[in-house]
C-alpha positions in Angstrom: 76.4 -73.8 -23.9 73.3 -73.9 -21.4 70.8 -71.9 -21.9 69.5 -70.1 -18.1 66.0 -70.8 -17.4 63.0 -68.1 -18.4 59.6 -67.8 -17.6 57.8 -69.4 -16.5 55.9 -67.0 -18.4 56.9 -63.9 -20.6 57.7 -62.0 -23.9 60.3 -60.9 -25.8 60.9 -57.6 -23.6 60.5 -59.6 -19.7 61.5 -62.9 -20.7 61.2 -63.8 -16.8 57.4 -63.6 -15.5 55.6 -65.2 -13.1 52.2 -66.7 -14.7 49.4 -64.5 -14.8 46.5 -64.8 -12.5 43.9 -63.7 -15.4 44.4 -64.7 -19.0 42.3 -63.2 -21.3 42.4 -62.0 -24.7 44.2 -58.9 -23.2 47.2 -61.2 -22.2 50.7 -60.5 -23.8 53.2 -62.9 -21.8 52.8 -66.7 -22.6 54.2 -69.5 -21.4 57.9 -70.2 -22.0 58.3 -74.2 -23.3 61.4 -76.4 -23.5 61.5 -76.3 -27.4 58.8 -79.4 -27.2 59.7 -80.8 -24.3 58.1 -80.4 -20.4 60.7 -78.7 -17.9 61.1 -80.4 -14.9 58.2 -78.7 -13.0 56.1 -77.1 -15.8 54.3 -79.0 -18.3 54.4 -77.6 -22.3 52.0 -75.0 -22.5 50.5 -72.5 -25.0 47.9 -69.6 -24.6 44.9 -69.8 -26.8 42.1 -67.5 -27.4 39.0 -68.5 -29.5 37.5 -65.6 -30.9 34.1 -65.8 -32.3 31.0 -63.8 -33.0 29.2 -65.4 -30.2 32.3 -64.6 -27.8 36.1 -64.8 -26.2 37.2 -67.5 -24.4 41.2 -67.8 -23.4 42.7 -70.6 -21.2 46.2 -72.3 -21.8 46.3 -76.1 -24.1 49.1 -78.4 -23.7 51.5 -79.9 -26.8 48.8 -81.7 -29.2 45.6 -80.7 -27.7 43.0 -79.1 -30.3 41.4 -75.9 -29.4 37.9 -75.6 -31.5 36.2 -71.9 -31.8 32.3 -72.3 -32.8 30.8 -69.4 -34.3 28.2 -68.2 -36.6 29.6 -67.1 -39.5 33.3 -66.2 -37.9 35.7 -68.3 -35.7 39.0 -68.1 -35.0 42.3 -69.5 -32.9 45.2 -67.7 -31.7 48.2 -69.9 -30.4 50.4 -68.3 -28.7 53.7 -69.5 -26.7 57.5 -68.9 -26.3 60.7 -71.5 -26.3 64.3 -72.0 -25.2 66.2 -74.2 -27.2 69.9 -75.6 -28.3 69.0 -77.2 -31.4 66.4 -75.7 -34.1 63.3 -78.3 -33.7 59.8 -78.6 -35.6 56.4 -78.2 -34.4 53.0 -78.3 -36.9 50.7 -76.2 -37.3 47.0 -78.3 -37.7 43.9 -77.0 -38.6 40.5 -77.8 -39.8 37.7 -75.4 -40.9 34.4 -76.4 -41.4 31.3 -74.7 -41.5 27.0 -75.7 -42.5 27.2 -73.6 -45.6 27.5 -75.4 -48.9 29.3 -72.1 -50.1 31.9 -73.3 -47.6 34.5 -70.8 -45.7 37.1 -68.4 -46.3 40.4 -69.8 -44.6 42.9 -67.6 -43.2 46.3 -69.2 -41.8 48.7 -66.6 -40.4 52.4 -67.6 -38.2 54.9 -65.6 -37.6 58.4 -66.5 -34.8 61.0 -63.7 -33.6 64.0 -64.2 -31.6 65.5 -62.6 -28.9 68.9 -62.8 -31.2 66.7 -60.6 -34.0 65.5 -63.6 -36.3 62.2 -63.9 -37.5 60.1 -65.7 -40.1 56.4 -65.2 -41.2 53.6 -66.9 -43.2 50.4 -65.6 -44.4 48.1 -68.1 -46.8 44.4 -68.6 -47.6 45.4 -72.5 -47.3 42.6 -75.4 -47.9 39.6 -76.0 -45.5 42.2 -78.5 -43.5 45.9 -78.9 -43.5 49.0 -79.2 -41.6 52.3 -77.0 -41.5 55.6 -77.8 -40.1 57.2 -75.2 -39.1 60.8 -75.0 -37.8 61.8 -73.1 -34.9 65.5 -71.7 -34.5 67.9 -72.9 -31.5 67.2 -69.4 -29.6 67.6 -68.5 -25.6 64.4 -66.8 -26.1 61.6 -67.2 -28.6 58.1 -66.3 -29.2 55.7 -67.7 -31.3 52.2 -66.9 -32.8 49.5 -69.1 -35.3 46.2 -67.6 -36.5 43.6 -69.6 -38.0 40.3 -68.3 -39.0 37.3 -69.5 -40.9 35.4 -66.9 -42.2 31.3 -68.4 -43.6 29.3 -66.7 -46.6 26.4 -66.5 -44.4 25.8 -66.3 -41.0 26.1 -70.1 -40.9 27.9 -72.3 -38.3 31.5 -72.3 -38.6 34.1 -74.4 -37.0 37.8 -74.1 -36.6 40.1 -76.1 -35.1 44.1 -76.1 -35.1 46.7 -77.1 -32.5 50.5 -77.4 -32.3 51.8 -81.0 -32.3 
């Protein structure tokens, strides 16, 4: 059965929006993907916001592109996107924390997926300094998905996180 086009942007309520003109950290429609392929006239895409103590910052990352939050003690990386797709398929979830103090960081690593059919699954972990997760995502005519990854230093010390979806 076909599934009829969403998006290009939305969320589980309005799965039919037209992209936002601002994206900020205030933003809650994301792109909608072709499980992890491109649709004819829209690249994949996913929202990120890297939130630090030194600042926001929010744009939108294609499939396999690292987003890297710098901070000072505290960084952070939400990922944020939707699908539509006839088959379950995988995506992974990298990261990478680092930071300047020889303490090292306190790793967070949060994902969670719903369905517009009422399926969900979640993860929450304190995970290793550097990793990758592959997570599968159900055959769904809507879905929305969400990663959190957040290095958390000792001191006020320069942290580093980086994650992406592959």
């Amino acid at each position: 059965m076909a599934i009829l086009r969403a998006g290009p942007w939305g969320n589980l309520d309005s799965p039919h929006e037209d992209e936002p003109a601002v994206k900020d950290d205030q933003t809650n429609i994301y792109p909608v993907n072709c499980a992890r392929a491109d649709w004819p006239n829209q690249p994949w895409r996913l929202l990120y916001t890297e939130n630090t103590d030194i600042g926001i910052e929010t744009g939108t990352a294609a499939l396999g592109s690292p987003i890297v939050a710098n901070g000072v003690g505290d960084a952070a990386v939400f990922l944020d996107f939707n699908w539509q797709a006839t088959q379950d398929f995988e995506v992974d979830l990298q990261w990478d924390i680092t930071s300047t103090d020889v303490g090292g960081v306190y790793p967070t690593l949060e994902w969670q997926w719903n369905t517009i059919e009422g399926t969900n699954d979640y993860l929450f972990d304190t995970p290793t300094d550097s990793g990758t997760d592959t997570i599968t995502l159900p055959a769904s005519t809507f879905g929305t998905f969400r990663a959190y990854v957040h290095g958390l230093g000792n001191n006020a010390v320069d942290v580093q996180t980086e994650a992406s979806i592959i």
